[in-house]
N, C-alpha and C positions, 0 to 999 in steps of 0.2 A: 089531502094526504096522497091520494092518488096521481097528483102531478108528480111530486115529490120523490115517488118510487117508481115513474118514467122516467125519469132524469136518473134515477141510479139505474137503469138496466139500460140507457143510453150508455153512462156512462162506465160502467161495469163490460159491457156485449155482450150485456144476455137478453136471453126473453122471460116473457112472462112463465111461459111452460116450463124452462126448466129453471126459474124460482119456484112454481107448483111443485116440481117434482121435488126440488131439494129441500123443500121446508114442510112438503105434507098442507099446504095451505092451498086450495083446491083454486083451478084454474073459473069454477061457476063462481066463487067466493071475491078474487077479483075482478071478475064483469060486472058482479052485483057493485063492488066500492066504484067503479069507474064511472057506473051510470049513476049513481046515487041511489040506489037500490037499498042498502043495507050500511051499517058504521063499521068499522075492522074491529073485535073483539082484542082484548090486552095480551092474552099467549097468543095469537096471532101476529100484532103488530112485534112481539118477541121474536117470534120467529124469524121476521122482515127483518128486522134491525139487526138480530145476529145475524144474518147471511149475508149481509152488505155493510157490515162492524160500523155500524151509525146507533146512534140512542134513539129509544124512539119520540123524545123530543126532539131531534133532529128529521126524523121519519113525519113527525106531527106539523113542524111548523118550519122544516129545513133550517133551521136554525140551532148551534148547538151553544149550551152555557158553556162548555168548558171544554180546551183543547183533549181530546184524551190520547192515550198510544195507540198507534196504527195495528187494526186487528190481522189479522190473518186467515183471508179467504177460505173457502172450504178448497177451491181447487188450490190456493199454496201447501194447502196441508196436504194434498194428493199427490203433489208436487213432488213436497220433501219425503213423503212414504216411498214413493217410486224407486228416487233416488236410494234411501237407505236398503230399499231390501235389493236391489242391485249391488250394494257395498257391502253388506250381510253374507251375499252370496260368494264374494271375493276372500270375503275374512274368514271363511268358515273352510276354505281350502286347505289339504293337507300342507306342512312343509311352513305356515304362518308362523315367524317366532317375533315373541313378542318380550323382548330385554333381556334377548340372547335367550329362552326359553320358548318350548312352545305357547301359542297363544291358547291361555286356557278359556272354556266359555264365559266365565267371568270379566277376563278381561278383553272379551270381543264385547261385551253387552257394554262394558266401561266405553268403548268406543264409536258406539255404536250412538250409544246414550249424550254423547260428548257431540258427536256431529249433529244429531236431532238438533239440540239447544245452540249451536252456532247457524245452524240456518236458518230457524227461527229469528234470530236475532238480527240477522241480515237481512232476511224477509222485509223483516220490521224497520228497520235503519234504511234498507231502498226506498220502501214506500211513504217514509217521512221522507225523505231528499228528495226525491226524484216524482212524488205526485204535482201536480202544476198550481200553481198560487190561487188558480181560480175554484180547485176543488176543496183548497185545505179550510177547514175550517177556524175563526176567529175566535 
């Protein structure tokens, strides 16, 4: 297992620590699986797998049963926040008309809500196109 999730933090650029940090699953708890010290507990290996959108049969035996849709990192989701509340902050300026009317708060959160789920979506659609044949799974 523990090769398994070298090769996602090769593959990913990250390290071990801040997987520790982003999933709460302590950096002693990985040294323990690496030496064979200890098995990974099941809401652990959860954690792994969500953070790196792998199953954790994939996490267990790097191999996956079944193609699934590309998840969405925790840094794309920090990603796409950044961006909105910088867009947020443009829309929420006096003088905004929104269908020849001012834009009321309803219809900035319509907008706001509408961009969220388009880049989501593209997120999604880049990283199915554009991941390289040797990560995708079969």
């Amino acid at each position: 297992m523990y090769e398994i999730f070298k090769q996602l933090l090769q593959q990913y650029g990250v390290s071990a620590y801040k997987v520790a940090k982003a999933t709460g699953v302590t950096q002693s708890t990985l040294s323990d699986w690496k030496n064979g010290r200890s098995t990974p507990k099941s809401e652990n290996m959860k954690k792994l797998a969500d953070y790196f959108g792998v199953s954790i049969d994939y996490l267990m035996t790097g191999k996956e049963g079944t193609e699934k849709e590309p998840q969405l990192k925790p840094r794309d989701e920090k990603d796409i926040k950044e961006i909105l509340s910088s867009t947020e902050q443009l829309l929420k300026q006096d003088g905004l008309m929104f269908d020849g009317q001012p834009a009321s708060p309803e219809a900035i959160d319509s907008i706001l809500s509408a961009m969220q789920i388009g880049m989501e979506m593209a997120k999604k659609k880049n990283k199915e196109k554009y991941t390289p044949k040797k990560y995708k799974k079969d």
